[in-house]
N, C-alpha and C positions, 0 to 999 in steps of 0.2 A: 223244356219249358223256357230257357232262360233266352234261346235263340228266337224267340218269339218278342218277348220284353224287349231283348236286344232291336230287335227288326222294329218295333213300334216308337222306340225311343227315337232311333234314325228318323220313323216316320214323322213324330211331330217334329224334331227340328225343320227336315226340310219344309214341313208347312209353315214353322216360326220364321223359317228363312225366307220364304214368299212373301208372308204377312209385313217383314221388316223391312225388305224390298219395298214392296208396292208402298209401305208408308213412308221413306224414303222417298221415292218418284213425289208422291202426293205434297210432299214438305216441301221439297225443290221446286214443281212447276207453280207450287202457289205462293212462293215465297220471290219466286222472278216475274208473275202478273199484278200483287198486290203493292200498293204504293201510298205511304205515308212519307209526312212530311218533304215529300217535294222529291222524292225516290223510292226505286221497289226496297222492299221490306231485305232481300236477298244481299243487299249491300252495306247492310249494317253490323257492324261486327259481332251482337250477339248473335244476330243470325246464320252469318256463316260460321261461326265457331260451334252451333247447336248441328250445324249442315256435316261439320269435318266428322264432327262424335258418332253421327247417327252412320255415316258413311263407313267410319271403323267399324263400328257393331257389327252395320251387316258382314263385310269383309272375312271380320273373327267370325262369325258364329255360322256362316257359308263355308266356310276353311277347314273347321272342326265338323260339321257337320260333314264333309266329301271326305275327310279323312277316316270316319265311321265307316261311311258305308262303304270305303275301298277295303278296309279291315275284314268289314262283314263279306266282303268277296270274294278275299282271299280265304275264307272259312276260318280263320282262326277268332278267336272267342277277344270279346270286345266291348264287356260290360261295362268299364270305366271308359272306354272313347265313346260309348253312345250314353252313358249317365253325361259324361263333361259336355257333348254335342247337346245333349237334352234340354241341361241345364244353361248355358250358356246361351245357346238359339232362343230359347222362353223367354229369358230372362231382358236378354239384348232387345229380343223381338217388340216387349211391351213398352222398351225405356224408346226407343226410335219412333213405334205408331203415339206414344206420349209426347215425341220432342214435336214429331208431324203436326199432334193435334194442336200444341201450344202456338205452334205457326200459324194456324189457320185460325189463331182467336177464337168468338164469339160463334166464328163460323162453323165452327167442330162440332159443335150439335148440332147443327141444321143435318136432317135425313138429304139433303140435294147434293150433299159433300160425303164421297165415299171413305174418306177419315172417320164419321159416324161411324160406320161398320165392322172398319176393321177397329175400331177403337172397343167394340162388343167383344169381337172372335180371337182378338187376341190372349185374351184374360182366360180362355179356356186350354191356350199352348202351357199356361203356367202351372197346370194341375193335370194335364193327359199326361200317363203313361210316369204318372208320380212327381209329385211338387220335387222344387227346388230343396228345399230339406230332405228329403227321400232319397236323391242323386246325391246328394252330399256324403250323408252314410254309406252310399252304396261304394264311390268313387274312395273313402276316406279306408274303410275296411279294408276293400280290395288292394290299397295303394300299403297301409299296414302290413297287409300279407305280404307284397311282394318287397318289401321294405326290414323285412325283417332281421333284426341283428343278428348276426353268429357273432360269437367270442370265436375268434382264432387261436390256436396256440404261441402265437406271439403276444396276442393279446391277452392272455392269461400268465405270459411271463410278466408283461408290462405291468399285468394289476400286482402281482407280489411285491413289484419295486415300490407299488404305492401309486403306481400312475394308468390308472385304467382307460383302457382303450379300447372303441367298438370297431371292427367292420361290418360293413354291408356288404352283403352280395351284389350283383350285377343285375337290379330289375329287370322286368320286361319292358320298364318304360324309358323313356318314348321308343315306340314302335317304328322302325320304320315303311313305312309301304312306299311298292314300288309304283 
């Protein structure tokens, strides 16, 4: 059951990662045709500062997203890289077709601008396949599990003296894939 979740989560990210893409393109081309004040709007430093953020988002949540699904290839079990990719791509996704729309002004609700659209289909990446609170738990349990403290027996010498000490074991995380 869980290899399914797993595979759906992967799924939406990479659609949240197209969706963040394409509103990216949309921010950029209409931010270097649109001109105030006597130059395109692309030149003004809130602008390219909203250009660099949305540019990271995509970046991160592409990154984590390929690193899911390379996990899921290698067969091993990958419930917190595809909750993080889930959550992250959704989340990233909606904040970038957001910065897109605020670029295009007035203009983001016209239907003749494709920012309208993805500014609908986005808001559904943030609830497929379990909201961002959903992924949280899931990612937070799972990271618990593998987080878990042993007392060593050093460390239970160390508490007699009065000075207690945890180890952790060696997680699973980060993974590496090859």
């Amino acid at each position: 059951m869980m290899d399914g979740v797993e595979v759906g989560r992967v799924n939406v990210a990479a659609r949240a990662c197209g969706l963040a893409w394409r509103g990216f393109e949309l921010g950029v081309a209409y931010a270097q045709q649109r001109k105030t004040f006597g130059k395109v709007i692309a030149e003004h430093q809130a602008i390219l500062f909203r250009i660099a953020d949305m540019a990271t988002k995509v970046e991160t949540a592409h990154t984590m997203m390929v690193r899911a699904a390379r996990l899921k290839d290698t067969g091993q079990r990958m419930d917190v890289e595809a909750g993080m990719a889930k959550m992250v791509a959704s989340e990233y996704a909606n904040e970038v077709v957001e910065d897109s729309f605020r670029i295009h002004g007035g203009y983001g609700y016209s239907k003749e601008y494709e920012i309208e659209r993805l500014m609908r289909e986005v808001k559904f990446m943030l609830i497929g396949e379990g909201t961002s609170d959903i992924q949280k738990m899931i990612i937070g349990r799972a990271l618990l599990k593998d987080y878990k403290a042993q007392v060593s027996l050093s460390a239970r010498r160390a508490a007699l003296r009065g000075r207690p000490v945890v180890v952790f074991r060696l997680p699973r995380w980060p993974r590496v894939v090859a």
